[in-house]
C-alpha positions as a Markdown table, in Angstrom:
| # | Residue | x | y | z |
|---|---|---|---|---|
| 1 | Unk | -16.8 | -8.0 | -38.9 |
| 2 | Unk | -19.3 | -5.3 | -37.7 |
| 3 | Unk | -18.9 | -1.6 | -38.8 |
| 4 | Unk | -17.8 | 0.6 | -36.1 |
| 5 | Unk | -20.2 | 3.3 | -36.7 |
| 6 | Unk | -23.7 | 2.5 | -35.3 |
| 7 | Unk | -24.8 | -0.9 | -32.8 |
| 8 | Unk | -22.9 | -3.3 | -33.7 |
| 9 | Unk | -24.6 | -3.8 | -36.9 |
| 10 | Unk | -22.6 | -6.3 | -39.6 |
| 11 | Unk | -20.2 | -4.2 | -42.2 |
| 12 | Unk | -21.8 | -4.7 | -45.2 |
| 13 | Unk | -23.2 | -2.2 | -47.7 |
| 14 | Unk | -25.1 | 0.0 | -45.1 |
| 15 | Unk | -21.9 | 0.5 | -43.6 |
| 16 | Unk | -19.9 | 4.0 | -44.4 |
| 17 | Unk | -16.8 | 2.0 | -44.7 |
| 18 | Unk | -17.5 | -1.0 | -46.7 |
| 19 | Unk | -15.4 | -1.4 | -50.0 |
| 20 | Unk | -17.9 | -3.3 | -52.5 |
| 21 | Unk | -15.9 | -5.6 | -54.9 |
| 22 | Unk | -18.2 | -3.9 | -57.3 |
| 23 | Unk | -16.7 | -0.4 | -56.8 |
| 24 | Unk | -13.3 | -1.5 | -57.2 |
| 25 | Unk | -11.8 | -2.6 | -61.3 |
| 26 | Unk | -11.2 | -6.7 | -61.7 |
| 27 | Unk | -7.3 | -6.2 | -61.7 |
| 28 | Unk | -7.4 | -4.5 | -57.7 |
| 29 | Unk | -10.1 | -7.0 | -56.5 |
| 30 | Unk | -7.8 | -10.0 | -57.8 |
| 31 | Unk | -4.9 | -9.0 | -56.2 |
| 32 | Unk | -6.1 | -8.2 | -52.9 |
| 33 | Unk | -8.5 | -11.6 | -52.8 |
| 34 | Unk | -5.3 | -13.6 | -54.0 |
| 35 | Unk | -3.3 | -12.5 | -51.1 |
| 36 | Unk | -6.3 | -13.0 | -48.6 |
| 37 | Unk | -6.6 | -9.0 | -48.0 |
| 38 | Unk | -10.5 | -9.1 | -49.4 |
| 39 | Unk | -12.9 | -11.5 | -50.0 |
| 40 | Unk | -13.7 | -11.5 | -53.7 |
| 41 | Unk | -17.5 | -12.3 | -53.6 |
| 42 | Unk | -18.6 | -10.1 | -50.0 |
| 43 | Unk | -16.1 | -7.0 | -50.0 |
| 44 | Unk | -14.7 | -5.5 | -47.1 |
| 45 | Unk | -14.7 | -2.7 | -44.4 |
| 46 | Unk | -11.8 | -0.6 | -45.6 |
| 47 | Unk | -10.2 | 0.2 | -41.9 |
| 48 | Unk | -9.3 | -3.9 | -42.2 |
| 49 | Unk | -8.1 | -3.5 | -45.8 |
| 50 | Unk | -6.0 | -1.1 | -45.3 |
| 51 | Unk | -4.5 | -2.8 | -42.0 |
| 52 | Unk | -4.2 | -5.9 | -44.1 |
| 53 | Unk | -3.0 | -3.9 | -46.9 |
| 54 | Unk | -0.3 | -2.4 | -44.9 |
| 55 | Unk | 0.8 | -5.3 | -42.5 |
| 56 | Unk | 1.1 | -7.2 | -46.1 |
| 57 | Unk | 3.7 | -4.3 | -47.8 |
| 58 | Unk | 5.7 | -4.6 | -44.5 |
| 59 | Unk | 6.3 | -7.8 | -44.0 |
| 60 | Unk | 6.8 | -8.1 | -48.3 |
| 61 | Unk | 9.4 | -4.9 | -48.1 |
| 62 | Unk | 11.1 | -5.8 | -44.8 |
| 63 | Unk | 15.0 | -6.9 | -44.8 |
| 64 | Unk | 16.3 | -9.1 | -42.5 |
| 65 | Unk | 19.9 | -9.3 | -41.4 |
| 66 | Unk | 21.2 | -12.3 | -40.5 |
């Protein structure tokens, strides 16, 4: 993923957005790498996590009729 601030650089730590796994306690990283939102080892850009993050509590809190 590249970081949408600056020339299409990669979104890593230099990026304003990026989510270290570092910065976040065991019990959150976990969770979101167990249901494919983050990647445990490389972090994230945190626009995608919270997409992710959303899209996931939808579809988990959506009721079909049928």
């Amino acid at each position: 993923m590249t970081c949408p601030f600056g020339s299409n650089r990669e979104c890593n730590n230099t990026c304003p957005i990026f989510i270290s796994p570092d910065s976040l306690n065991e019990f959150v990283v976990a969770r979101l790498s167990s249901i494919g939102v983050m990647d445990r080892e490389k972090g994230v850009c945190s626009i995608k996590m919270l997409a992710l993050s959303q899209g996931r509590a939808i579809f988990e809190n959506t009721n079909t009729r049928g």
